[in-house]
N, C-alpha and C positions, 0 to 999 in steps of 0.2 A: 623406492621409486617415487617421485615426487612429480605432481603435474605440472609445478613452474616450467620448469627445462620442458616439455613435452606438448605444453600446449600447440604450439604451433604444426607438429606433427601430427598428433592427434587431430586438431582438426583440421587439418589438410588433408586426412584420410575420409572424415565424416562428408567434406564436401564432395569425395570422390565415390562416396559408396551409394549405394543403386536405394533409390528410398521407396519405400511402402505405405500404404495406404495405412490409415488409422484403423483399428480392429482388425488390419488384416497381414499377420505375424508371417514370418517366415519359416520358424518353427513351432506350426500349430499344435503337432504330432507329438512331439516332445513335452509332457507334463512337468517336467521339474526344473525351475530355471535358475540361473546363475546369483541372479537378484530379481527381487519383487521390488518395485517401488509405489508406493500410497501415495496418492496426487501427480495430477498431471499441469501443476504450475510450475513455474518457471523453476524453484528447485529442486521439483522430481523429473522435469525433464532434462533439465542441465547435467541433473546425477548419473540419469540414464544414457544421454549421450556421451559423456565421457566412458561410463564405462564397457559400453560398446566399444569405444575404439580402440580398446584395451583387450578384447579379446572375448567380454563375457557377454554371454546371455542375456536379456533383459526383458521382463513385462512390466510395464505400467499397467496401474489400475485407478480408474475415476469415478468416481461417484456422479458425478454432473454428468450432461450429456454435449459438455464441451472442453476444451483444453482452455487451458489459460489461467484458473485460478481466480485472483482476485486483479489480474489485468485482463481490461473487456472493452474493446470499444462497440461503440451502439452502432450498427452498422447502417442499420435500416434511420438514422437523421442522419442529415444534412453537415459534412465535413467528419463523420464519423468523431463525434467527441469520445473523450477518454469516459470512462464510469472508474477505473482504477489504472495506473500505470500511466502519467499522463506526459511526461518526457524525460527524453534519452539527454543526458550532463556528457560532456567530456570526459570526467572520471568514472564511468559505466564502461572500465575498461572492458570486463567478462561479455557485457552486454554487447556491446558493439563487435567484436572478434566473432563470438558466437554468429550474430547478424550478416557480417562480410563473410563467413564460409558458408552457409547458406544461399548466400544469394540477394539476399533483402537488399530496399533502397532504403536508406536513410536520407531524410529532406530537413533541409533549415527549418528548425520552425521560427515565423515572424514574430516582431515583435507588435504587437496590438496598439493602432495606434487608441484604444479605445482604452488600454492599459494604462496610459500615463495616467502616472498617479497623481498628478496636478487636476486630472479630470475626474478624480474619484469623488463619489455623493457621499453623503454621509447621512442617514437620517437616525437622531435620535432624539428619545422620547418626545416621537409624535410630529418630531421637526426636520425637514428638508435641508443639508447647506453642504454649500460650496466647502472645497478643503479650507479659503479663507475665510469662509464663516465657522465653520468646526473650532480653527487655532482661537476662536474669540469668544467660542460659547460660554454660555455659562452651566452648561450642563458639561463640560468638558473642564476633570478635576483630573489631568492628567498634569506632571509636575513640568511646571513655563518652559522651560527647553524641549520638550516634548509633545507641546500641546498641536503642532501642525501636522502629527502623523497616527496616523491610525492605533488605537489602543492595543491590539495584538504585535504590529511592532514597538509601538515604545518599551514592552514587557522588555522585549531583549536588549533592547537599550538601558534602562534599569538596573536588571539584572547584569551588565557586562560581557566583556571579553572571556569568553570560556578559558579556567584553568587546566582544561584539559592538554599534556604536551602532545599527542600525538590521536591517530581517529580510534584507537583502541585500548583508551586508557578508563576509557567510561566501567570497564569489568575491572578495573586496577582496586585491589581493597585500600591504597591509599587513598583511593577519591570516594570512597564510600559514606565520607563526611558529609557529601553532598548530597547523601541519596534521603532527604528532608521536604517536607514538604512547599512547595514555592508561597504557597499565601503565608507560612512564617516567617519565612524570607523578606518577603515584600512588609510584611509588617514591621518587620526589625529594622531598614532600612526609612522606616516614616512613611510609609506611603499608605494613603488612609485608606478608608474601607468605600467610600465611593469610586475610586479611582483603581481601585484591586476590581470590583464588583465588574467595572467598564471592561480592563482588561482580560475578565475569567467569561467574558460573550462569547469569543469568536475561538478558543482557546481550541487548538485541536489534538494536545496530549492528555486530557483528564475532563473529566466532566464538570468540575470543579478545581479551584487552583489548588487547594486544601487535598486532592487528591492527586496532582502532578508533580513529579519530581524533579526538585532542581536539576540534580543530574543526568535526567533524564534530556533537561532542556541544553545543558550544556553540552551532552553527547550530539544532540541535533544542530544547535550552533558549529560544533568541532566539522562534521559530517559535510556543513555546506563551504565551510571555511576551504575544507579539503579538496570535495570536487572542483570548487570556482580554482584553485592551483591552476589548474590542466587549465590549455587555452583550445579554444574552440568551440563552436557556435552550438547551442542547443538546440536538438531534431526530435523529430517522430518518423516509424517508418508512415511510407507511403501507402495510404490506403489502412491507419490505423493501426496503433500499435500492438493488435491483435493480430496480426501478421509474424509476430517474433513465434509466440507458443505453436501458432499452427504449423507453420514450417519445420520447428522443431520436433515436433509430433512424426509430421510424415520421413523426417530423416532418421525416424527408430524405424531399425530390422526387425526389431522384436513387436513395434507396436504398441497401442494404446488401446487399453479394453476398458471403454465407455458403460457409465449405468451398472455398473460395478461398488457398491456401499461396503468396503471392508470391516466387520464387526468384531474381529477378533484376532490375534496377533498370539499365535504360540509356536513356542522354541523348543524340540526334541531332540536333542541329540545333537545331531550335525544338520538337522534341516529345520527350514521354522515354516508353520502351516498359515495360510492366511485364510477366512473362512470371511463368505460374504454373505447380507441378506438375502439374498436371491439362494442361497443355499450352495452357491459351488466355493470350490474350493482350490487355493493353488498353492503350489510349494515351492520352496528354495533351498538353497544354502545361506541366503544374506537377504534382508530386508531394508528399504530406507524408508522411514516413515517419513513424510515434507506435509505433512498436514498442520495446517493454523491448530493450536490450539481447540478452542471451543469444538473443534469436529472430532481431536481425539477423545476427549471426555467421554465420549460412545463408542468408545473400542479399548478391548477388553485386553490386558497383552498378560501372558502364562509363560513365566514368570512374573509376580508382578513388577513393575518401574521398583527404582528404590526410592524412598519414601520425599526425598526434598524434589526429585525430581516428577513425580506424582502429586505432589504439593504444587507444583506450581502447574502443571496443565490444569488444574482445578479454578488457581489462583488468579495467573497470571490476566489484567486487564487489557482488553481490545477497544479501540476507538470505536465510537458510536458517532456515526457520519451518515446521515440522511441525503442525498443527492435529489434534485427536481431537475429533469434537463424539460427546458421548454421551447418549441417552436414558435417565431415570432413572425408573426404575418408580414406587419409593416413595420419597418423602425418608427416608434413611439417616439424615440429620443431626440429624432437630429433635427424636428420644429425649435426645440430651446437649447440646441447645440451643445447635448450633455452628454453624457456615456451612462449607460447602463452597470456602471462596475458600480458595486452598493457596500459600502458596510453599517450595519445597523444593529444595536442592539433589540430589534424588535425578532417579530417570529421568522423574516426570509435570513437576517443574520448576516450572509454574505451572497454576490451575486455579481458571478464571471460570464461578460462576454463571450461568447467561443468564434476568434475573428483569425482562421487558418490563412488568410490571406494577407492580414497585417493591415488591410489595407482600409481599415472601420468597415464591413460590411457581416456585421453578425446574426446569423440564422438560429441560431440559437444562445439560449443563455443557461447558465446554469446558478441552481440556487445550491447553496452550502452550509447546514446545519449543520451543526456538531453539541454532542452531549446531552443534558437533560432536554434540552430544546426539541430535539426530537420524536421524543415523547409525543409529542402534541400533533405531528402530524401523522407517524406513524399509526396514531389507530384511525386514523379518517380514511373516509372511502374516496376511490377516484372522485366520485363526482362533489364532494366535499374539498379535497383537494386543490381543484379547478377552482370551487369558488373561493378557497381562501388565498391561492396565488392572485386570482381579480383582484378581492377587496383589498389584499396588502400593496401589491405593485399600485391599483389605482390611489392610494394615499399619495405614493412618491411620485409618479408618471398617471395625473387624472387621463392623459392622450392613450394610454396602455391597455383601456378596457377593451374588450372584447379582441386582443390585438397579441396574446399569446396561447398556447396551447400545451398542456403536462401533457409530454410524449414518453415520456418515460421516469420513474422513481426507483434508483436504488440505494438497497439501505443493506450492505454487507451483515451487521448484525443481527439482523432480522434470518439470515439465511443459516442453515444448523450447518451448513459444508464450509461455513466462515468463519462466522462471530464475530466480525468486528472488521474494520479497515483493516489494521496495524496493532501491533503487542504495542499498547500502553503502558509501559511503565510505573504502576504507582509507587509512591515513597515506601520504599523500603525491599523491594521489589528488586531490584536490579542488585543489591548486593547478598538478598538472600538465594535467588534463580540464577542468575546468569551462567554461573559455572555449572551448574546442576542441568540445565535446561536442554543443552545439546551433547551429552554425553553418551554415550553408545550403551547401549545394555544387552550383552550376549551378544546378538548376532544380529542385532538390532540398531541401525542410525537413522540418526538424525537430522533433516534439514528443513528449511523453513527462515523467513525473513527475523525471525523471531530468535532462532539460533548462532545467528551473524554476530561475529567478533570485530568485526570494521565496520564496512559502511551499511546504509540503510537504504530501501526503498528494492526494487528492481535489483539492483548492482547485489544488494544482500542475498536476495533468493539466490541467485548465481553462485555464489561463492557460496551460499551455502550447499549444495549440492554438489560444487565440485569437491568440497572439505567432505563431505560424506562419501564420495566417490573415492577420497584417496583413504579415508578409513580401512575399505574397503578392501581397494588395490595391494595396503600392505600388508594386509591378512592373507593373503592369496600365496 
């Protein structure tokens, strides 16, 4: 049985079937279910609706006391910004299908006129400039073909045209050559250690370039290469892309049991028991664990994993992404007719408009750390926080003071239901896990953006759940 041929029936029955509230199952009475799924992100619930309309049984279980995973938008600001999951590509085939038998509206999202990268700031060490004053700096040891664009892309530029022939070659042990660290790379190619230092700021695969892997970078170039194929405009649904999981949620029969922390994973016989902190307990025939990483490290599974694939739920690195979404009272910016999009090697790092209108009118901005940098803010307290978004924005924008507000900070890694934005890659990483990493054990699968054989982001969770789903199916 394969779900290609099937999708379309399948869910044309999911959008036809009577949907239920969250926690509240249709077979409460019934203790032993067909499959258990761990997490209720997008690919434990993708898993579980497929395999619903297949015939089986299903409980989700969540730890959180909401669905969606590490896709969330902030509901209570102003255009509802993303915190994770921030838009739907054309190549989001799973995504989008999934969305249309549901019901969902998907909206163009605009293009910002606050985006043009012609209006991008630049401040570094300590200095204000135009994109024409950047290409001229002398603090800019970026190589002269390059010196007019932001150091995080010129990395890719650098680095080239991905050798990758296809979006799932990145697990090919021929490309395994690549799986090296990027700052050897860049060294080897001449490119000095000021101009490495520039581009390892904003870097958002490793904390360090000396810790990211080339091929890791080149699976991510192959990935965008791929989606941008497909012609068609890029959306969000309406009303935040936190609308995909929740709809999802109430179109399970079986339901989502919230506030539920699975600690344990054991397999007897023909059933495997799932046992929670709260103390209860549920059973199955089939389990699909879809937990990031960093949250299984705290569940216990009897048998244990085999040992490379244990090795790397220990191992494997998660992006370190500090988020600051802030409310801005007045635009600061449009007295010296700038935009607020920032890249800087100082502490805000980077610093995206949120302008759902397209139209320059942004209520919000958001700041974007990634890696060691985070550090620094994550131990300060709200009201430290506040003032160090002041004193930084009033460097670049002295009109900014008293003129934004931290409405909200998230930092995935910080959270133990997370660890981290995204499976980071480090050198070496990808050709010793990848095969290891989503492989079934007993009665036991896999999914998770982390377990993806194609693509990356959203589209990954999906397919990964539906690949555990059909595990599943053909065991049956």
């Amino acid at each position: 049985m394969t779900l290609t041929n099937s999708r379309r029936r399948v869910l044309k029955a999911l959008a036809a079937a009577p949907a239920s509230l969250i926690c509240h199952p249709l077979w409460a009475r019934e203790p032993v279910w067909d499959v258990l799924v761990l997490g209720a992100g997008l690919a434990g619930l993708n898993a579980a609706l497929t395999l619903e309309q297949f015939g089986l049984r299903v409980r989700v279980i969540e730890a959180s006391d909401r669905v969606g995973g590490r896709l969330y938008s902030l509901d209570d600001l102003p255009g509802h910004p993303e915190a994770g999951g921030n838009s739907i590509v054309p190549g989001y085939a799973r995504t989008m299908d999934v969305a249309h038998r549901l019901g969902l509206t998907l909206q163009r999202s605009q293009s910002p006129l606050m985006a043009d990268e012609s209006r991008m700031l630049y401040y570094v060490a300590g200095r204000r400039m135009s994109r024409e004053e950047w290409g001229r700096a002398p603090e800019n040891a970026l190589p002269q073909p390059l010196r007019g664009m932001s150091p995080d892309r010129a990395l890719g530029r650098i680095l080239g045209p991905s050798p990758l022939k296809n979006i799932g070659a990145w697990r090919d042990a021929a490309n395994f050559a690549y799986d090296v660290p990027v700052d050897g790379e860049l060294l080897a190619r001449g490119i000095d250690d000021k101009a490495r230092r520039l581009m390892e700021v904003n870097n958002s695969y490793g904390d360090t370039l000396a810790d990211t892997s080339l091929l890791n970078l080149y699976y991510i170039q192959t990935n965008l290469v791929e989606l941008m194929k497909i012609p068609g405009p890029v959306q969000n649904f309406a009303g935040g892309n936190q609308r995909l999981p929740e709809a999802m949620a109430k179109g399970l029969q079986g339901g989502v049991l919230l506030g539920q922390r699975a600690v344990s994973v054991t397999e007897r016989g023909t059933e495997v028991l799932v046992s929670c902190a709260d103390g209860t307990t549920h059973r199955a025939r089939f389990v699909v664990c879809a937990l990031p990483l960093p949250a299984m490290r705290h569940l216990h599974f009897d048998p244990p994993l085999p040992s490379r694939h244990a090795e790397a739920v220990q191992m494997l690195a998660y992006a370190r992404v500090t988020q600051l979404h802030l409310e801005v009272k007045t635009p600061f910016w449009e007295g010296e007719r700038l935009s607020p999009w920032i890249w800087s090697d100082g502490p805000l790092e980077r610093v995206f408009p949120h302008d759902p209108s397209g139209l320059g009118r942004a209520d919000t901005l958001t700041v974007w750390i990634n890696g060691a940098e985070t550090d620094s803010w994550d131990r300060l307290t709200d009201e430290e926080v506040q003032r160090r978004v002041d004193l930084e924005f009033g460097k670049i924008f002295p009109a900014s003071r008293g003129q934004l507000r931290v409405a909200r900070r998230v930092a995935w890694h910080r959270s133990p239901l997370a660890g981290g934005a995204w499976a980071n890659w480090r050198p070496g990483q990808i050709s010793r896990y990848s095969d290891a990493i989503g492989r079934s054990h007993g009665r036991i699968h896999f999914a998770g953006e982390h377990t993806t054989k194609t693509f990356r982001g959203m589209e990954a969770a999906m397919e990964s759940g539906e690949r555990a789903a059909s595990e599943i199916l053909a065991r049956m």
